[in-house]
N, C-alpha and C positions, 0 to 999 in steps of 0.2 A: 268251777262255779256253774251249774247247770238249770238252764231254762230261767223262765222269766223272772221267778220269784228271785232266785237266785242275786238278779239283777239289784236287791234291795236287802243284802245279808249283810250288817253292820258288826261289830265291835262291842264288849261288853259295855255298859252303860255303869256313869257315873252319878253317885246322889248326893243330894244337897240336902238334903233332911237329913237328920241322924236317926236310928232307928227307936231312940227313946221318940224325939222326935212326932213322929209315924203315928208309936205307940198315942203320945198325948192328942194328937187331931181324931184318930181311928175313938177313943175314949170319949171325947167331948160330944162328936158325932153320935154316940151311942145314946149320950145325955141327954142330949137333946131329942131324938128322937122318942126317949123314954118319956121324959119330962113336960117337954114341950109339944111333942108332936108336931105331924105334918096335916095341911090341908088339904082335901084327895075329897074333889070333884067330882070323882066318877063313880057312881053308885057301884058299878061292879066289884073294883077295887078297894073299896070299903068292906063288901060283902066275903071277898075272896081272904082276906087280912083281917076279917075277925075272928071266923073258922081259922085260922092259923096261928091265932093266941092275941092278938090284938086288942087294943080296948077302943072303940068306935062312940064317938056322940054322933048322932045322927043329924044334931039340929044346928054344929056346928062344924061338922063335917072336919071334923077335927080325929086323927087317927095316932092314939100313943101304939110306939109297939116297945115292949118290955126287952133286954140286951139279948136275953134266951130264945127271944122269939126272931130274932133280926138274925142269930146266930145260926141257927136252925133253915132259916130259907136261904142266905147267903149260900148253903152246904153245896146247893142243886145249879151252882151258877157253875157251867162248865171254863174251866181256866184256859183254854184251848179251842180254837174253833179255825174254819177256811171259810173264806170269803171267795165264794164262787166266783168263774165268770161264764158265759158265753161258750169262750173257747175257752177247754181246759186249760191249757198251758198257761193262762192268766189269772190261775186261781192261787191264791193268795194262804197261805199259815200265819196265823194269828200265834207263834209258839213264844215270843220275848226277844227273839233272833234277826224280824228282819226291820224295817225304816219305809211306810209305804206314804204315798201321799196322792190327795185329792184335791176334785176340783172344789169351786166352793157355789153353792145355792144363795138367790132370795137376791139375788143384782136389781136393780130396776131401772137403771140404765143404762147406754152403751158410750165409751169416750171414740168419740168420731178425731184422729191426729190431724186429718189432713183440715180442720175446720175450729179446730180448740172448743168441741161444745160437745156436750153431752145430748142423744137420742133415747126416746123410751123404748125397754128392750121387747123383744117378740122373740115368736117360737123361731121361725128363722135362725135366731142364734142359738138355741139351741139346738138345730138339727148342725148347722155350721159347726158348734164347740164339740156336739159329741162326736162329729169324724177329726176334727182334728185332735183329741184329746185319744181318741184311738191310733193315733201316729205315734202319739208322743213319747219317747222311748222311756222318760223318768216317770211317769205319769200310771201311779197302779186301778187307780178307782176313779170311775165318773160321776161326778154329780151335775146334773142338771144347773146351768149355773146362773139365770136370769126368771127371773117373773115373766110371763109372755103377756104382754097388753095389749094384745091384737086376740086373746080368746079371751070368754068371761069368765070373770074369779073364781064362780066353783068350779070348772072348768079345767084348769092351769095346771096343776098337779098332776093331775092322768095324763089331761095333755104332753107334757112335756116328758114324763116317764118312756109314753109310745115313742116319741122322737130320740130319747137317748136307748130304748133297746134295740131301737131299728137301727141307728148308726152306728150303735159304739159294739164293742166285742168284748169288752173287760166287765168288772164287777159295777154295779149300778148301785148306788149310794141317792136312795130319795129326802128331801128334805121338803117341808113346809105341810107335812100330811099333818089335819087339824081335825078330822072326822075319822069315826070306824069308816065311815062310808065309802071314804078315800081309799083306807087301807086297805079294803075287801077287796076294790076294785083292784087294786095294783098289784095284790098279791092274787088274783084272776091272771092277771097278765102276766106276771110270772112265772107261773104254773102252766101255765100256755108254752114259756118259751123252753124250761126244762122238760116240760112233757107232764108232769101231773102234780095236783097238791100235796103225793107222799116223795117224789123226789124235789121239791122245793123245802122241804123238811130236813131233807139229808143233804140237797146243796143249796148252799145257801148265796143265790145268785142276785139277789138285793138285801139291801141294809136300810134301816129307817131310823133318820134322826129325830130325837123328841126330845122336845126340851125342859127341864124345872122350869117355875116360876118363882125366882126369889125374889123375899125369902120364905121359905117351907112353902110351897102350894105345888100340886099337883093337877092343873088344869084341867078340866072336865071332857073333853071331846079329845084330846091329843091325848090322853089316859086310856080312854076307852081305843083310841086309837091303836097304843099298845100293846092294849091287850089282843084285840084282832093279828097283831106282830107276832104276839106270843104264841096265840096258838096256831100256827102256824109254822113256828119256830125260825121268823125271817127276825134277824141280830138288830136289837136295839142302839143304836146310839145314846146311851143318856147325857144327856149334853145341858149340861147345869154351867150359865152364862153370870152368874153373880158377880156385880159388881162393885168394887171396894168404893166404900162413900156413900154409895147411894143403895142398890139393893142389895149390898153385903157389908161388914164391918172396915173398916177404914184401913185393916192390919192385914198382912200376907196369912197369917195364920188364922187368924180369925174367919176372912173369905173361903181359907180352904176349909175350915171346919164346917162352916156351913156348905157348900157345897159337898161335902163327905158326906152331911145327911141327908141332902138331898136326891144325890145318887145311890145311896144305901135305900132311901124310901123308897124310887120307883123300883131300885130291882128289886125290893122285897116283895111290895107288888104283882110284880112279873111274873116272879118263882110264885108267891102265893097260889096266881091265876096256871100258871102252866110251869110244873119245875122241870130245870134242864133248859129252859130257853133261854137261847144263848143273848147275852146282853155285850155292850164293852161301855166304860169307863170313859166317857166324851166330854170332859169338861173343855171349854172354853172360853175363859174365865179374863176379863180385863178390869181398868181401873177408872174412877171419872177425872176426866180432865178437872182439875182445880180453878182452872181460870173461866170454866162453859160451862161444868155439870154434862158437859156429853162425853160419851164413850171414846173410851180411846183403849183398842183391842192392840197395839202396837207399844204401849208404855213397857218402859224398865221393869213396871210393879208387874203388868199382862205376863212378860215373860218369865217373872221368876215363879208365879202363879201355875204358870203351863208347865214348868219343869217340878212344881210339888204337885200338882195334881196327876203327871203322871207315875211320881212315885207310889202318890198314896192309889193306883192303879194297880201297883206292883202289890204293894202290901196287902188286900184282900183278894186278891187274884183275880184280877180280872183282867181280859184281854182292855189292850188301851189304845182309843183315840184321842188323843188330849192336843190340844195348842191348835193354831191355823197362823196364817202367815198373816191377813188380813191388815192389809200395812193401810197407817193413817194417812198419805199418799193423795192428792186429789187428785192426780194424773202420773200418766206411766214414765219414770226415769228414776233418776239416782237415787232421789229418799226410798220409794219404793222397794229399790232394789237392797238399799239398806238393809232396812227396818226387816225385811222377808230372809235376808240371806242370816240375820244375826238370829230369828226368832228361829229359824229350820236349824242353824248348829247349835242353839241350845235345845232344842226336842230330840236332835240326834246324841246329843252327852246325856240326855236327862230320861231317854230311852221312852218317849212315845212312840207304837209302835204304828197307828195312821193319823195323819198331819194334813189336814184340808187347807186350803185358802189358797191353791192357785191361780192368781188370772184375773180375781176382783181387788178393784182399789178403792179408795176412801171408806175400810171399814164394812169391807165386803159388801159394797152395795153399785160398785160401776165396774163391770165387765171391759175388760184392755184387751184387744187378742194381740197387743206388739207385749202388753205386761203377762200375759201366756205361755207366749212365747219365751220369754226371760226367764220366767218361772222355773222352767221345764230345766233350762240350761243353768238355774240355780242348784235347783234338785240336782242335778247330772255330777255337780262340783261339790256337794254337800255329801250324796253316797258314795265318789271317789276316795273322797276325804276320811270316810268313817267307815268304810269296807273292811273285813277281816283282813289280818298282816300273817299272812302263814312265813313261818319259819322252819324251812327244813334243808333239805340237801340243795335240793334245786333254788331255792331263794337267798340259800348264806353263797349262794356262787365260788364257794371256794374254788375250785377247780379250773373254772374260767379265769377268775383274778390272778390265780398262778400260770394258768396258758399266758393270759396280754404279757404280765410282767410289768415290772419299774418302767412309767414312762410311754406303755403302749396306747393302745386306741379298744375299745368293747365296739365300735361302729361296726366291723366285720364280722362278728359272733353271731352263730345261729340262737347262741341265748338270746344276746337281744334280739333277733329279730323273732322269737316266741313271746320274746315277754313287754316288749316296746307297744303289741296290738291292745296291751294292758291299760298305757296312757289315757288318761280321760281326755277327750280334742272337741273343745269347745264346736260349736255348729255355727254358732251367731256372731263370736268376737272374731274378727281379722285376722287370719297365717299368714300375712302377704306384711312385707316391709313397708316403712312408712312412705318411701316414693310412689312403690305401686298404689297405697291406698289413696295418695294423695290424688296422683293421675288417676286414680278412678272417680273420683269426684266429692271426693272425702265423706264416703256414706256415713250416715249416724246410724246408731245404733236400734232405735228405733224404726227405721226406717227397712231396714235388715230385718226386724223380728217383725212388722207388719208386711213385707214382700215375701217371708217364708209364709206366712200364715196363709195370706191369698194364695203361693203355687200349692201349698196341702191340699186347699178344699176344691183345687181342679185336679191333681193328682194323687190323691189317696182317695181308694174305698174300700171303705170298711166289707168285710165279707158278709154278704147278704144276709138277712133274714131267710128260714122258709116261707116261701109264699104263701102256704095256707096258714102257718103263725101270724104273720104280719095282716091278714087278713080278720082273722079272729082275733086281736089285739084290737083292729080298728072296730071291728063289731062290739070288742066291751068299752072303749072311749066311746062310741056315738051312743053305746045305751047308756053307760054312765052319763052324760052332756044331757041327754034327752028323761031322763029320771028323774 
């Protein structure tokens, strides 16, 4: 198993849909889209989709696209893509084969353990999470994972961009981009750090999340947004959030269908505007709590959601981020650790191939660096678990089993000592017997993933920036800030 992707090569995937199934969501989507149409805010994307057979009211901003015509743009969505990084060796194949995961954006506060109270997050933490998320060995893609409320709001996005490409060395995953204006600027920056806007085309060294509005609307500024994506050719997230009860139908099948058409709308879109740009399949998709009417991204319904939505990923080909861990959690321990470990081995059975929501709790909006930490060592026990099983000479050990013999020991075998470096060994949970840990003073666990976190960000650095990148990166945030 070689180099770092490697690190995240799973197992054929299992499906819960049947493919008739598939067939009736992918069909309904289609219906809908003919019949009822999506609403698409952005003059551009209206214009690019009626040239490409669409039917457009203008006054209601209302766009049917006919099955032939949806059929037709879907053709140019490449099935295949690599999610750059930095350094190559962290660049990522989107091919159906590997289990990658991120952190997760849009926090707006930070859980203080040693104080039980929540602080308003700042850039700071983000410059903190992207070195330490560059440590982390489970850990394929960074996203910027707090709102900084120490810069101002138009502000925040770039901001925090410059801070995760200065520390971090993996693939940079932007969220919360709501203007073209945003995405110009970021994708400046980008092209800064691969070296020019034609190899930022060819590597694709960020990703931008954008999200539907259900149900059917296509939001006017995060569209046009997009579109600056697309031409470009920096990978869209379409990440359609539809909620059963409230802004989706109350039925597993129903939310996904609408969600089907809403990610079939913006990639048509996409392709309309620029064919060939690459998009992926981001739904993440929950249920309303029954007894509050609020979100509850961690339900029984959330999960079985994440694992049809990655199917119907499968089924139009498109590369998939589907699910996030995003546990209903108000603070970092057991439920957390739950609600994250059950929702990551069903995206790993149900074959999303990137899974966000590391590190944020209550519904991804309060940053843990002790729940980070766990995360990391969840992921570490979930790609163990879900690794390819080769079966061959060296792995049926015949030959070894017949050396020990009836009653021997394998403890002396140079097989095991090749194949034992294989063990997954936790970082965070205890190897010391229960006396020693007692006599140590019976650490918690928490306590352990928030005292690794602090030795990271005194002993890990990320490998530098060039100096003169890092310097023209700051020159496009201050003129962006000052624009």
């Amino acid at each position: 198993m070689a180099g770092f992707e490697g690190r995240f090569k799973v197992r054929k995937r299992l499906d819960t849909l049947t493919q008739e199934d598939k067939k009736k969501i992918h069909g309904t989507a289609l219906s809908l889209l003919e019949r009822v149409g999506i609403r698409i805010d952005s003059s551009i994307a209206r214009k690019e989709l009626k040239k490409a057979g669409a039917t457009v009211d203008e006054a209601s901003r209302i766009v049917k696209m006919p099955m032939n015509v949806v059929d037709d743009l879907l053709r140019s969505v490449p099935s295949n893509i690599v999610l750059a990084a930095r350094r190559k060796e962290y660049d990522l194949p989107l091919d159906g084969t590997h289990f990658y995961f991120t952190t997760d954006g849009c926090g707006i506060s930070v859980w203080n353990a040693k104080t039980c109270t929540r602080r308003e997050s700042r850039l700071e933490d983000i410059r903190k999470t992207a070195i330490i998320a560059d440590w982390l060995p489970n850990l394929s893609i960074y996203e910027p994972m707090v709102v900084a409320h120490d810069v101002p709001l138009e502000n925040h996005v770039v901001s925090g961009l410059r801070e995760a490409m200065v520390n971090n060395t993996k693939h940079i995953e932007t969220e919360s981009t709501t203007t073209p204006e945003e995405a110009k600027a970021q994708v400046q920056m980008a092209s800064e750090v691969v070296g020019s806007v034609e190899e930022l085309r060819k590597r694709h060294y960020i990703s931008a999340m954008v999200c539907t509005i259900s149900p059917l609307v296509l939001e006017g500024p995060a569209t046009d947004a997009a579109m600056v994506w697309a031409e470009n050719h920096v990978p869209v997230h379409i990440t359609g959030m539809a909620m059963m009860g409230m802004s989706g139908p109350a039925t597993v099948a129903g939310d996904i269908a609408l969600n089907h058409a809403e990610t079939l709308g913006l990639a048509c879109a996409i392709q309309a505007h620029e064919p060939g740009a690459p998009v992926l399949y981001g739904s993440v998709l929950s249920s309303m709590n029954p007894k509050t009417g609020s979100v509850n991204l961690s339900s029984v319904e959330a999960m079985i959601l994440g694992t049809c939505a990655s199917e119907m990923a499968r089924y139009v080909k498109f590369p998939c981020s589907c699910m996030g861990t995003g546990p209903g959690s108000m603070v970092p321990g057991p439920q957390a650790a739950i609600e994250s470990s059950i929702i990551t081995t069903l995206a790993a059975i149900a074959g999303s191939e990137v899974m966000n929501g590391m590190g944020l709790l209550d519904s991804s909006t309060v940053l843990s660096y002790e729940q980070l930490m766990i995360d990391n060592e969840m992921v570490g026990m979930a790609l163990s678990a879900f690794r390819e099983l080769p079966v061959n000479q060296e792995t049926l050990a015949a030959e070894v089993i017949e050396k020990v013999g009836i009653g021997g020991t394998f403890l002396k075998e140079m097989h095991t000592l090749r194949h034992i470096r294989e063990f997954y060994v936790p970082s965070l949970w205890p190897a010391e017997s229960y006396d020693s840990w007692s006599k140590g003073g019976c650490t918690d666990i928490l306590e352990v993933a928030r005292g690794k976190a602090e030795a990271l960000l005194k002993e890990h650095t990320p490998e530098p920036l060039d100096k003169d990148v890092s310097k023209r990166l700051d020159r496009i945030v201050k003129s962006f800030c000052n624009s």
